[in-house]
C-alpha positions, 0 to 999 in steps of 0.5 A: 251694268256695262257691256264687260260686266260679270257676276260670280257665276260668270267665269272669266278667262281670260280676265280683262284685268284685276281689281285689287282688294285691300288685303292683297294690297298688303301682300306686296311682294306677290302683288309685284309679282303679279304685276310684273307678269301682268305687264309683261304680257301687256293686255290687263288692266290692273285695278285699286278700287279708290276706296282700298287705296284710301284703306291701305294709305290709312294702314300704312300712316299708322304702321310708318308715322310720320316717316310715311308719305303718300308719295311713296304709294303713288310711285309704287302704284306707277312702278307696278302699272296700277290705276287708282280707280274712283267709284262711280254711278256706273259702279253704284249701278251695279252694284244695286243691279247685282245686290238687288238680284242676289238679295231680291228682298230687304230681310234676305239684303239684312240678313247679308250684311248682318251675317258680313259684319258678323259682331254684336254689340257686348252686353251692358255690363261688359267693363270695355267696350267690344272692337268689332271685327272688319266689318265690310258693310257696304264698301266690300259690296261696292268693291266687288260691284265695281270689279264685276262691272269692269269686267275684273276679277276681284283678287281677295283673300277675303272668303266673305259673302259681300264678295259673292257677287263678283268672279273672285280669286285669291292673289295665289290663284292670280300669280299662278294663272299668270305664271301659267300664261307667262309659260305658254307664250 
């Protein structure tokens, strides 16, 4: 892992910056607050995993049809001082690095993404075929590695295991400990 990089019993204060998962991505009004006051102090890096982005372009393709275009994102992403960030070796190092440390052992790894996924398949009989819940398999894991290795803390409202490997605050948390900061200076 880079000379930054953290895990979760590592607290991080300050942070460095925030990598941003999907879900606060959908929360874009309090995602521009945080990015607002980010900004405004002018020493975070503020982080979308590229594979958060790829979900969250997804999302709205489906939600907007065809009055949804990719050029609306890319201005936002500016406007509010995000970097779309691709996963890298250095990421996928880590990753394995991190997973490898907290699941020593490949039953302990399954049992991890077993229980994250948390759905089985319905019986035979079953008429319809069962939709699985959000199922983070490994991109969840890759996320949070990504984030620890930046030196980031990961902002999720998810509560899931796979994110265990990383310092990791709800979007309320990171807007409070902004605002926080904005009042002390």
């Amino acid at each position: 892992m880079g000379a930054g990089a953290v895990n979760a019993d590592t607290p991080i204060d300050p942070p460095l910056g925030f990598a941003f998962d999907t879900n606060a991505l959908f929360q874009y009004r309090v995602l521009e607050d945080v990015c607002k006051l980010a900004l405004a102090a002018g020493s975070y890096r503020l982080m979308v995993p590229v594979i958060c982005h790829g979900e969250r372009l997804r999302q709205l393709m489906v939600q907007h049809g065809s009055r949804y275009g990719p050029h609306q994102v890319a201005a936002y992403i500016e406007q509010n001082g995000l970097e779309v960030v691709d996963l890298s070796a250095d990421h996928a190092e880590a990753f394995a690095e991190l997973a490898s440390s907290r699941y020593p052992s490949e039953g302990e790894w399954r049992a991890a993404t077993t229980a994250a996924c948390d759905w089985h398949a319905p019986e035979p009989e079953a008429e319809e075929p069962a939709s699985p819940p959000h199922a983070p398999t490994t991109a969840d894991w890759f996320v949070a590695a990504a984030a620890a290795a930046e030196g980031l803390v990961l902002v999720s409202d998810d509560q899931g295991e796979e994110l265990s490997i990383c310092t990791r605050w709800t979007l309320s948390k990171t807007l409070g400990y902004l605002r926080g900061r904005a009042s002390t200076t």
